[in-house]
C-alpha positions in Angstrom: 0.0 0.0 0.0 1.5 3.8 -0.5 1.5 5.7 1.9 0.7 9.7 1.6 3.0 12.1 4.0 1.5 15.0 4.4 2.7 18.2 6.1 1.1 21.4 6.8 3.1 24.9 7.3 2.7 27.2 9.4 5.0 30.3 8.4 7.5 32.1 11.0 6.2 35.4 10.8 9.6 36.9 9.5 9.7 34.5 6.4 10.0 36.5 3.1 8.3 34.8 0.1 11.2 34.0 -1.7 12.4 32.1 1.6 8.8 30.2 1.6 9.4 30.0 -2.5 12.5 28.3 -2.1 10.9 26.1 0.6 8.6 24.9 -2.0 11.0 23.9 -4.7 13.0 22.6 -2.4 9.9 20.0 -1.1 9.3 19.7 -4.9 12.6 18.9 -6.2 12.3 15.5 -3.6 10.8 13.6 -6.0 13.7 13.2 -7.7 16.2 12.9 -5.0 14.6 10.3 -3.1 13.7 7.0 -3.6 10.2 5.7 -3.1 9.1 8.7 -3.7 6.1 8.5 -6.1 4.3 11.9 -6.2 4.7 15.5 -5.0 1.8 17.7 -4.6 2.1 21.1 -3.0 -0.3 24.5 -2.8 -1.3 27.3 -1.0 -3.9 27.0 1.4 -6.7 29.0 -0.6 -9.1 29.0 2.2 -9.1 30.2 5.7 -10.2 26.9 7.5 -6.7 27.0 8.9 -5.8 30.5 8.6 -2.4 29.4 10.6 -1.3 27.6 7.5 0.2 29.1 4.0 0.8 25.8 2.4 0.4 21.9 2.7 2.1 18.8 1.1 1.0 15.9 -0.1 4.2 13.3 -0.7 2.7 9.9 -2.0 5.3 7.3 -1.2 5.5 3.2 -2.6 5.0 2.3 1.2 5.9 2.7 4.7 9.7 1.1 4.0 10.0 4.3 2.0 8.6 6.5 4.1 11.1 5.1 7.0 14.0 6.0 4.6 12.5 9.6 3.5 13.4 11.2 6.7 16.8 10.4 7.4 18.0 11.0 3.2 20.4 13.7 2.4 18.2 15.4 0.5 15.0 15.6 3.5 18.1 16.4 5.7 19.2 19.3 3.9 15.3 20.3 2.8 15.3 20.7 6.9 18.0 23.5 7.0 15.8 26.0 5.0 12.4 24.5 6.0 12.9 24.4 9.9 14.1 28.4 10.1 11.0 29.1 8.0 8.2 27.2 9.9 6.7 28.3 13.2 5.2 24.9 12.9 4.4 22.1 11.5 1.9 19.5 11.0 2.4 15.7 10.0 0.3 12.9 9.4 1.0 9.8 7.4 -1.7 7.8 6.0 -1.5 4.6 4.3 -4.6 4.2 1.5 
């Protein structure tokens, strides 16, 4: 079964655009840095049902075995230096479907 990771942002409020810009491309650009990794959706949050949150991601991996390596790769690793700093918080959950 895949499994879909998906993370919620809550922006610092000091974050420039570009800063949450390069955030996004940087979350983008895992799909092809990362094995297991099937599918990368990613948005601003349109709506203000969670007026807290700027943007949410949707990462469909080939199973949990791939979500277990997602987080420790290089590439999440150094996603983290620039996404950390430009979070006030974030929200995971992981679903399998």
């Amino acid at each position: 079964m895949t499994v879909e990771h998906i993370v919620m942002i809550e922006p610092n409020d000091n974050v420039s655009d570009a800063e949450m810009k390069q955030v996004i491309e940087g979350i983008k650009e895992l799909k092809d840095k990362i094995p297991g990794v099937l599918d990368i959706k990613i948005g601003d949050n349109f709506t203000d049902r969670a007026p807290h949150i700027s943007h949410a991601a949707v990462i469909t991996l080939a199973d949990k075995e791939a979500l277990a390596a997602y987080g420790p790769h290089p590439a999440h690793q150094e996603l983290l230096k620039i996404l950390l700093p430009a979070a006030k918080s974030l929200t995971i959950a992981d679903i399998e479907i």
